[in-house]
N, C-alpha and C positions, 0 to 999 in steps of 0.2 A: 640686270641680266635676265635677259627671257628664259621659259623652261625649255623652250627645245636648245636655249645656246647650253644652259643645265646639261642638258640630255646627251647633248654632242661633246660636254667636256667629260661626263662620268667616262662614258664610252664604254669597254671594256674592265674599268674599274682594276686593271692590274698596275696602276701606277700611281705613288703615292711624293707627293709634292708639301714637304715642311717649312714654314717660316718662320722664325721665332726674331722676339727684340725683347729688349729691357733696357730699361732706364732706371740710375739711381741716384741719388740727392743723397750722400753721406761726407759725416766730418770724423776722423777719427774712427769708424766703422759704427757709429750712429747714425741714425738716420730711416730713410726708405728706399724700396726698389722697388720697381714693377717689371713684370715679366708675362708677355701676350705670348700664347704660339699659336700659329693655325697650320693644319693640315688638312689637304683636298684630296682625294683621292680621285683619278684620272683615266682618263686613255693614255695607252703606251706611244703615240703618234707627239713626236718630239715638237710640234708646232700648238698642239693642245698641251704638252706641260710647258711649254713656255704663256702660253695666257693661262693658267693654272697657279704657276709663280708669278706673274703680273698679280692675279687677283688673290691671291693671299698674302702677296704684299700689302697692294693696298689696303688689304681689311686688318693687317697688324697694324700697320704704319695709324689710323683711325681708333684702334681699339687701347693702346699703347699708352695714348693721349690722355683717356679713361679713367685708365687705369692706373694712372700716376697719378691725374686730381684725384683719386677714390685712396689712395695711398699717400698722398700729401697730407690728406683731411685728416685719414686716421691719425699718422704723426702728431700733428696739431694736437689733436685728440688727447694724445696718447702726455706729450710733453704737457700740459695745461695741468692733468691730473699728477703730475709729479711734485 
């Protein structure tokens, strides 16, 4: 994303656009979870919070991934020292 496309989604900045996901790998309530949120802040123009929620999807949907190997390893971790 270029800065002026930046520039034209801040806009006004009075609109704010949340995305959250989580994933969890539990047996028994063992286990782990991961949990991304992202939040953009926007123009109020209904055609920029929808590429707003496009682009903070994509950036959960990406970060999610992460964040679950980064929370698998710990588990691992975690279970080996037991």
């Amino acid at each position: 994303m270029s800065s002026d496309d930046v520039t034209n989604m801040v806009g006004d900045g009075n609109a704010r656009v949340s995305v959250s996901l989580g994933m969890a790998e539990k047996d028994f309530g063992n286990g782990y979870d991961a949990h991304v949120s992202v939040s953009l802040t926007c123009d109020q123009d209904s055609k920029i919070i929808e590429i707003a929620f496009e682009a903070a999807s994509d950036m959960v949907s990406e970060m999610i991934l992460e964040a679950r190997g980064r929370a698998e390893a710990l588990w691992d971790e975690v279970r080996k020292e037991r």
